[in-house]
C-alpha positions as CSV (number, residue, x, y, z in Angstrom):
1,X,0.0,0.0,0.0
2,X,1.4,3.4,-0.6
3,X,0.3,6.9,-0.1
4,X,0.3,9.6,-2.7
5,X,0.1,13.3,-1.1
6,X,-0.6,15.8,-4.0
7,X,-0.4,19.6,-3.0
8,X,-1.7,22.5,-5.0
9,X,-0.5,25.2,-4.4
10,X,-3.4,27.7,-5.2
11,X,-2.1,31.4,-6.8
12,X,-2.2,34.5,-4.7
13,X,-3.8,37.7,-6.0
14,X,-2.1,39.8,-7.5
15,X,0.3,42.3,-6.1
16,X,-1.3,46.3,-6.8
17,X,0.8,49.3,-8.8
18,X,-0.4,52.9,-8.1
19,X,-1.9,52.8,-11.7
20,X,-3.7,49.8,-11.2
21,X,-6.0,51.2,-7.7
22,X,-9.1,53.9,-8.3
23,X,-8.7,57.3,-6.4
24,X,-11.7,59.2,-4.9
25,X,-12.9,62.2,-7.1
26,X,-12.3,65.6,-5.4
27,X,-14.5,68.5,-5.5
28,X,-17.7,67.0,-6.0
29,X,-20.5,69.5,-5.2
30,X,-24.5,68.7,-5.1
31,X,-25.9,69.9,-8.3
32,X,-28.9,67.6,-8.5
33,X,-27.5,64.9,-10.9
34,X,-26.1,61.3,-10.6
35,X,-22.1,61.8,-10.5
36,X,-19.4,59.5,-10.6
37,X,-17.4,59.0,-7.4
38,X,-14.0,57.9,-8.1
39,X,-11.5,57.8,-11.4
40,X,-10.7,54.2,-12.1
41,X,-7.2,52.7,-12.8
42,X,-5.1,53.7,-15.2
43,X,-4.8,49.5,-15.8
44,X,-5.8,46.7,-14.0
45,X,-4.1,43.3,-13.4
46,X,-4.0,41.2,-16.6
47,X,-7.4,39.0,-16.6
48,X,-9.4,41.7,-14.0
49,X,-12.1,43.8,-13.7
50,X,-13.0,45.6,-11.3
51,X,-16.0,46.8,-9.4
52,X,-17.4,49.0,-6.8
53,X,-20.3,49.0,-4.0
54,X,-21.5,51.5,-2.1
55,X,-24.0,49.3,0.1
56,X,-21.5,47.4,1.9
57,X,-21.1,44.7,-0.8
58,X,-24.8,44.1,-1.2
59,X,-24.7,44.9,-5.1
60,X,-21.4,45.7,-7.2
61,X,-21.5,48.1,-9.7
62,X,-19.0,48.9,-13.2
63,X,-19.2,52.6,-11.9
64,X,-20.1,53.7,-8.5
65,X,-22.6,57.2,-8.3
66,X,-24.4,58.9,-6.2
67,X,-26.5,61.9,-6.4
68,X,-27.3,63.5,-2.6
69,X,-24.8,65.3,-0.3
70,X,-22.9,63.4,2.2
71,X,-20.0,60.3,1.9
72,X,-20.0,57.5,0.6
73,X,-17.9,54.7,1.6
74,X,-16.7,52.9,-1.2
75,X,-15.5,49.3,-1.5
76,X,-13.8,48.2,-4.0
77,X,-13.4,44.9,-5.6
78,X,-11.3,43.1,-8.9
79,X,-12.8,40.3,-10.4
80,X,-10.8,37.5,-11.9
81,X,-12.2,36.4,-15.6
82,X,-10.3,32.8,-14.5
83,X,-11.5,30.9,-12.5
84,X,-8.3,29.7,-11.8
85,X,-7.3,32.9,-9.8
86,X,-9.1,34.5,-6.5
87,X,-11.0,37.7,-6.9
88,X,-9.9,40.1,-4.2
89,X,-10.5,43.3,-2.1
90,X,-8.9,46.2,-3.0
91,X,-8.8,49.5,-0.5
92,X,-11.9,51.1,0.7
93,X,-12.3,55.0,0.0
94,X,-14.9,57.8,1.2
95,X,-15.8,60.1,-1.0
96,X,-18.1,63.5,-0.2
97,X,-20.5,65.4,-2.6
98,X,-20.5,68.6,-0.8
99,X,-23.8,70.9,0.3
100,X,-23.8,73.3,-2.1
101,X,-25.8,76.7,0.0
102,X,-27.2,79.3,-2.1
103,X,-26.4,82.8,-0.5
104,X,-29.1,85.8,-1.2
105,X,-28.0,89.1,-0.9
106,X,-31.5,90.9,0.0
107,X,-29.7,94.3,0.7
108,X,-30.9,95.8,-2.6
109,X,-34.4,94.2,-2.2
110,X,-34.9,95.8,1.2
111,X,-33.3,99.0,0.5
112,X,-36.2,98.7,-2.1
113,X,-38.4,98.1,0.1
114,X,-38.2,100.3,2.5
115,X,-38.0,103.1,-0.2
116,X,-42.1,102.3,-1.1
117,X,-42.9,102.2,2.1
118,X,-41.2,105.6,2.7
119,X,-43.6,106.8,-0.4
């Protein structure tokens, strides 16, 4: 009787270059329309895509958006197109859409004003 032990030795993900991880947009300011919240790679790892969630990995998206004020924690994931290698998490980001306040100057309205009521 003899014993054959086979190991397989499963590959690792991929190691990440700068290019290859998505940075948070900057700047982003309410305006009432869906907006994208972060530039992706420059290039990914060969057989990858990648994808984003917003919900705390409930859905994925191609592109993740959002429309109100506030942050939004992104995570991010690369998918393998190969079975043969792991999918894996890449860095989690927050990005802000900033309130965007609408400042009336009534001086001239009151000035106005106050000149009709004067007669």
């Amino acid at each position: 009787m003899s014993l054959v032990l086979c190991i397989i030795m499963l590959p690792s993900a991929p190691t990440l270059t700068e290019d290859q991880k998505p940075a948070p947009e900057e700047d982003l300011r309410e305006n009432g329309k869906e907006q994208v919240l972060v530039v992706d790679p420059a290039t990914l790892p060969e057989d990858y895509t990648i994808e984003y969630s917003t919900d705390g990995g409930k859905t994925w998206n191609a592109v993740p958006a959002g429309t109100e004020a506030g942050e939004y924690i992104i995570d991010v994931m690369y998918r393998s197109s190969d079975s043969y290698y792991p999918d894996f998490a890449g860095e989690s980001m927050t990005v802000a859409i900033k309130k965007v306040y609408t400042v009336i100057w009534l001086d001239a309205a009151v000035e106005k004003h106050a000149k009709r009521q004067r007669g």
